[in-house]
C-alpha positions as CSV (number, residue, x, y, z in Angstrom):
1,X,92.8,81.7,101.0
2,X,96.6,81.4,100.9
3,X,98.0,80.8,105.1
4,X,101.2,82.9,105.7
5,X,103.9,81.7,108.0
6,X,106.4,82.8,109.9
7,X,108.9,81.4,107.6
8,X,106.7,82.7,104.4
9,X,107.8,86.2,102.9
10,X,105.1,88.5,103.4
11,X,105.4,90.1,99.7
12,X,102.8,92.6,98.2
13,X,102.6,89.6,95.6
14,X,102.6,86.8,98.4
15,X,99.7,88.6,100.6
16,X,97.7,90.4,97.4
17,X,94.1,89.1,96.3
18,X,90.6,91.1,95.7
19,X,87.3,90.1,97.2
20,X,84.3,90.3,95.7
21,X,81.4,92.0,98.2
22,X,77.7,92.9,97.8
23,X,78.9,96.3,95.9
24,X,82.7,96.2,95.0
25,X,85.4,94.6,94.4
26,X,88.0,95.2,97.2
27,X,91.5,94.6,96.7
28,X,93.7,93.1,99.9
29,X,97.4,92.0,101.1
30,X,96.2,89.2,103.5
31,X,99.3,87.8,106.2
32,X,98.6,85.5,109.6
33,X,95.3,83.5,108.0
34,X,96.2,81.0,110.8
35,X,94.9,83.4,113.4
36,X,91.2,83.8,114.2
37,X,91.3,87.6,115.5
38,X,91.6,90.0,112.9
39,X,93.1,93.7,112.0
40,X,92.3,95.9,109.4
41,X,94.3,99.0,108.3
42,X,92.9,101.2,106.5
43,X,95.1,103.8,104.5
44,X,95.2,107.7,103.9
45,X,94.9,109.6,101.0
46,X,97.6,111.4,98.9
47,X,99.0,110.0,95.8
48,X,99.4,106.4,95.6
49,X,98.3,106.0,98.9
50,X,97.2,101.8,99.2
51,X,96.6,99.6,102.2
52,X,100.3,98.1,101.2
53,X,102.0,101.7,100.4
54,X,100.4,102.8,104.2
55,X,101.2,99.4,106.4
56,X,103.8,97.0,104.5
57,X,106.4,97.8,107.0
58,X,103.7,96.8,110.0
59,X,102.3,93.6,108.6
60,X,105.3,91.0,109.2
61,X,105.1,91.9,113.0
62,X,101.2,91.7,113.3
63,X,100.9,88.9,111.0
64,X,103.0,86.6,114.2
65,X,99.8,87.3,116.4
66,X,96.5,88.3,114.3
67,X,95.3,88.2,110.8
68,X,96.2,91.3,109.4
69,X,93.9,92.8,106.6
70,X,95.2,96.2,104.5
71,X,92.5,97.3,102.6
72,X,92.9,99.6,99.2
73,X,89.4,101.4,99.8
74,X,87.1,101.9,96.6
75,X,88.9,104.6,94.5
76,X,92.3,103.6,95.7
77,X,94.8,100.8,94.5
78,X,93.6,98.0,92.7
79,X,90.3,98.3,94.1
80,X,87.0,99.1,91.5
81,X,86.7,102.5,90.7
82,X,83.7,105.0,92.9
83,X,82.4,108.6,91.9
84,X,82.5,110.9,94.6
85,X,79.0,109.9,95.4
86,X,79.3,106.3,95.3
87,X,82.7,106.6,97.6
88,X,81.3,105.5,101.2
89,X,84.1,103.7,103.0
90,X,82.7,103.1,106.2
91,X,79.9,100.7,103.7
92,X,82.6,99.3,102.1
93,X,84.1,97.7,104.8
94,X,81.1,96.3,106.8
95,X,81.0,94.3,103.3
96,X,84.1,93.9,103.0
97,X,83.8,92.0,106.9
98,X,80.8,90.2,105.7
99,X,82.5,88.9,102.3
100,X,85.4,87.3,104.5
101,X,82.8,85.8,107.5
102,X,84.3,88.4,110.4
103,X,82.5,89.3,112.4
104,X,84.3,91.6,114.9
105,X,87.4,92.9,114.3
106,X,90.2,95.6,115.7
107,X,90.6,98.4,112.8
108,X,93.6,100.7,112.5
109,X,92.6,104.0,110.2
110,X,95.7,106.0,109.1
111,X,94.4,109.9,108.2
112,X,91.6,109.6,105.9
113,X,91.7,105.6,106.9
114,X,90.9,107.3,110.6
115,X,88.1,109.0,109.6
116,X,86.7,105.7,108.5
117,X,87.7,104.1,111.3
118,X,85.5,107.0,113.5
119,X,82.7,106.5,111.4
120,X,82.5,102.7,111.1
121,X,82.6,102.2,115.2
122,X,79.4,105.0,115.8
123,X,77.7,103.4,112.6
124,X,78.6,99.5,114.0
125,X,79.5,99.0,117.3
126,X,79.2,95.8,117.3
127,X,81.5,94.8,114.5
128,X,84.6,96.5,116.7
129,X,87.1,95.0,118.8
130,X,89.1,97.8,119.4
131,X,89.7,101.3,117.0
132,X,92.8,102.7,116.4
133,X,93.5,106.1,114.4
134,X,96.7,108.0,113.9
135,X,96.6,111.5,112.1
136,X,92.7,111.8,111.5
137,X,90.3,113.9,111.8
138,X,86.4,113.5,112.9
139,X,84.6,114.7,109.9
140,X,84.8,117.7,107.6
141,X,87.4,120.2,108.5
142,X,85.7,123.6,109.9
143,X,86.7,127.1,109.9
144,X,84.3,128.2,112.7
145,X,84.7,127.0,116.2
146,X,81.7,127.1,118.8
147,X,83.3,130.1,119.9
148,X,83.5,131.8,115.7
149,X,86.6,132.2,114.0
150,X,89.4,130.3,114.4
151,X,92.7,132.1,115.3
152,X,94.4,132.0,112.1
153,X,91.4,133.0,110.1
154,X,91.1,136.0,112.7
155,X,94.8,137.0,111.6
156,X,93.7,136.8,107.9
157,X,90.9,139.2,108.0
């Protein structure tokens, strides 16, 4: 594991390495090593969309107090390709925590990043310091509310 300083550059090429886990190999930009408590950010979706394309402009400021971890899901980035069936992100980074010995850890999901992040605190409770999501949803998007259709959909009839 490379250590980044304060007087280090925190490059996509100074802070990028992939991790080999129980199913996957998992690309990473890794900044503040020295630090013993741990954040992962987990990116959205959209075109291009990385752990470096979503955070890069965050890690240099997190990286003086924790060790920062942006993630390029399975499917995504440099990471090892996933069907749709294989893709469960929420699996991916439990092992992705065990393949770098952490065991408890804050996790910051951006959109579909924040889905994961929803998931992975029900699913592993104990693995989470503290969630974070910006611009996510809960699950699959639906049309029907507990009270029928939605507003819009009413308009559209």
């Amino acid at each position: 594991m490379t250590a980044t300083t304060e007087t280090t550059e925190l490059t996509y090429e100074s802070t990028s390495r992939m991790v080999s886990t129980r199913r996957w190999t998992i690309h990473i930009n890794e900044a503040g090593t020295q630090h013993d408590e741990a954040i992962f950010l987990l990116h959205g979706s959209g075109p291009g969309a990385t752990g470096w394309s979503n955070f890069s402009q965050n890690i240099p400021a997190l990286a003086e107090h924790y060790r920062v971890i942006a993630v390029d899901m399975p499917g995504w980035g440099e990471s090892d390709p996933v069907t749709w069936q294989e893709r469960d992100h929420s699996t991916a980074l439990l092992d992705l925590m065990d393949a770098l010995e952490i065991e408890r850890a804050t996790i910051i999901g951006n959109s579909m990043g924040g889905g994961t992040t929803l998931r992975f605190g029900y699913e592993h409770p104990e693995r989470v310091h503290r969630l974070i999501t910006m611009g996510s949803s809960s699950g699959a998007p639906t049309l029907m509310g507990a009270a029928g259709l939605t507003e819009g959909l009413k308009v559209l009839q």
